[in-house]
C-alpha positions in Angstrom: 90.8 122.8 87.9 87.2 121.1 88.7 83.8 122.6 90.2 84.0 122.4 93.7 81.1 120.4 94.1 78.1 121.8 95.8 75.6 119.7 98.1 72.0 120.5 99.6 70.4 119.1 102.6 67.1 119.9 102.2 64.4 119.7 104.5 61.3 120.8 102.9 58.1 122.6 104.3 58.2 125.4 101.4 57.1 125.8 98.2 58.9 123.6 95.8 58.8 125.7 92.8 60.3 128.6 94.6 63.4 127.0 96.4 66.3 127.9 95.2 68.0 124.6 96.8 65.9 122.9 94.5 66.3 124.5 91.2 69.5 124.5 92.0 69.4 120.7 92.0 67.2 120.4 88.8 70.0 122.3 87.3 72.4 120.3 88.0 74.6 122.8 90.0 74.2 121.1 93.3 73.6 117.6 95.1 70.8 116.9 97.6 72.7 114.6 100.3 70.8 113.4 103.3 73.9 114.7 105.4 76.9 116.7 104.9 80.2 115.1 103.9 82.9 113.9 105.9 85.1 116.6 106.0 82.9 119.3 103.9 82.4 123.0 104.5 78.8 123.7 105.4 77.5 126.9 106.0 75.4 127.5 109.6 74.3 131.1 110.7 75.4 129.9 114.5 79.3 129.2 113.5 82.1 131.8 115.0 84.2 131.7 112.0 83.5 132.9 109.0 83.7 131.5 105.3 87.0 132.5 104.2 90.1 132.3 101.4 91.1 129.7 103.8 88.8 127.1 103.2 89.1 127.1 99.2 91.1 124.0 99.2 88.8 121.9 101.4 85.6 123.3 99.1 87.4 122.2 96.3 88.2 118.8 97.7 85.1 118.2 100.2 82.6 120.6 98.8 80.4 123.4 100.0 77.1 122.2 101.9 74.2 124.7 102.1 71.0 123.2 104.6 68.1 124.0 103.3 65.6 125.3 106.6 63.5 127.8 107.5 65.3 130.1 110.1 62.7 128.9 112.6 63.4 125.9 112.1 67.1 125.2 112.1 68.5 121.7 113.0 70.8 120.2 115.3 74.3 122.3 115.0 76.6 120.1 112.9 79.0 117.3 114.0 82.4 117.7 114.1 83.0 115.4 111.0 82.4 119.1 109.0 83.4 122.5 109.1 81.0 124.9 110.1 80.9 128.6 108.8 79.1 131.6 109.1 78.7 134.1 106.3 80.2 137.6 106.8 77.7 140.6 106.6 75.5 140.3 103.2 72.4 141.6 101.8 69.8 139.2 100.5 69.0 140.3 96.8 65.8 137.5 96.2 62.8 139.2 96.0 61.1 137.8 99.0 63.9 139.4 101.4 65.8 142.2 99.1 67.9 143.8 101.3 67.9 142.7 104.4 71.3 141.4 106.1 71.7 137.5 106.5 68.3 136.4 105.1 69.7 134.6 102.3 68.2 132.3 100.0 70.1 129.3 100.2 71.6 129.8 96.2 72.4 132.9 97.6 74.4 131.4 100.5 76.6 129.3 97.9 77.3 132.0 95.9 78.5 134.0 98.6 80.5 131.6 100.2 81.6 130.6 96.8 83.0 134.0 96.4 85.0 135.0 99.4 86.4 131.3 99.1 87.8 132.2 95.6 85.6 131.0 93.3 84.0 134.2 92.2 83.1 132.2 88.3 81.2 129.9 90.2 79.3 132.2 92.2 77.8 133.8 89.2 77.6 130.1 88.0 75.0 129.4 90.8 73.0 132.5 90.5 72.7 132.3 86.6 69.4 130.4 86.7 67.7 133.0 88.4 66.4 136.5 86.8 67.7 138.4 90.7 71.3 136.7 90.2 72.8 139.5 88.7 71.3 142.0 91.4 73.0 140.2 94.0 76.7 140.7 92.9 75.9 144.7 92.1 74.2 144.8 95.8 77.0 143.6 97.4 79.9 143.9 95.5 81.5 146.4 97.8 81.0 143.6 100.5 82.4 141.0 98.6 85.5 143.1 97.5 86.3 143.9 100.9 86.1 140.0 102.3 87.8 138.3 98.8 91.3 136.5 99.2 90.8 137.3 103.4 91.4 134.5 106.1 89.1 134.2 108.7 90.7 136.9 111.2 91.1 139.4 107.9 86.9 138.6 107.2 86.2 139.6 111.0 88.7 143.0 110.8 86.4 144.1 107.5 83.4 143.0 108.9 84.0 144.9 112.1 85.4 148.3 109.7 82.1 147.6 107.8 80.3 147.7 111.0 81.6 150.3 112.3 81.0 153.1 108.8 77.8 152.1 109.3 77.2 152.6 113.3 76.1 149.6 113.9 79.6 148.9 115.9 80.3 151.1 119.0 84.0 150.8 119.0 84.7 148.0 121.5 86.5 145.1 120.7 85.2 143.5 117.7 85.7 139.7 117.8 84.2 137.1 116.4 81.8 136.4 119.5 80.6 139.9 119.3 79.7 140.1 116.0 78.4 136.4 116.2 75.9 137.9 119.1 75.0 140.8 116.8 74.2 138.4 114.1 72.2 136.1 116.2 70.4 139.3 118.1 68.9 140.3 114.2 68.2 137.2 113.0 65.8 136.3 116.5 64.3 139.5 115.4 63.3 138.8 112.0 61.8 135.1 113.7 60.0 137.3 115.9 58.2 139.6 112.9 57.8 136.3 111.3 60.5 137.0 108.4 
């Protein structure tokens, strides 16, 4: 079976010698594309459904798209000629943001998305040029276990569970909307501390 193949829109206005899109590029794991692919997965914080088993097939035939942006900065949601999807509850493990929820570096976001697809040898693939790679699979491997091999619905139910043992979740109805709301509610607060 091939690499799915992994593409990077990237926008700029950081450090070059710190992006991970662009080591990345130099080596070789990933494409920079002007736009996503016809057809592609790309990854957007604002999607209601989350990277899943189910979209291994199109990642292997369209490939996994990662934007490049600062959070404050995020374009245009995507078109409908991709499909947009969220990541389930992760912690970053790059030094600028270790530990914090959803403030992924954008290698991390592949190798995340990589993994709950089904393609955890490519994950670590991804991460392998960086010294924190490693860090990131032993900080959230309990996470990654528990969305692995899961449709969409199945990532939401352990996301919700996950939630939940950590009383972050008051026992409503967890749905995709809520937890989308949730997301979106802690990400406007690490904007607003300049995060």
């Amino acid at each position: 079976m091939s690499r799915p193949r992994l593409y990077i829109v990237y926008s700029g206005g950081d450090n070059p010698k710190a992006n991970t899109a662009l080591r990345l590029i130099r080596a070789g794991i990933a494409v920079r594309v002007a736009r996503p692919p016809r057809g592609s997965v790309l990854l957007d914080a604002r999607a209601s459904t989350p990277v899943s088993a189910e979209d291994r097939d199109v990642i292997a035939e369209k490939g996994l798209v990662v934007v490049d942006a600062s959070w404050r900065r995020l374009p245009p949601p995507p078109s409908k000629r991709v499909r947009a999807r969220r990541l389930p509850l992760l912690l970053a493990a790059n030094p600028v943001n270790y530990g914090r929820p959803f403030l992924l570096s954008s290698a991390e976001a592949l190798a995340a998305a990589l993994d709950v697809a089904g393609y955890p040898e490519e994950a670590r693939r991804v991460l392998s040029v960086f010294k924190w790679g490693p860090v990131f699979f032993e900080l959230n491997g309990g996470l990654l276990e528990a969305y692995r091999g899961l449709d969409a619905k199945g990532v939401v139910e352990a996301e919700c569970r996950i939630l939940r043992e950590l009383g972050l979740e008051d026992g409503e109805v967890c749905s995709p909307g809520r937890l989308l709301g949730l997301y979106r509610r802690l990400l406007e607060s690490y904007i607003e501390r300049g995060r």
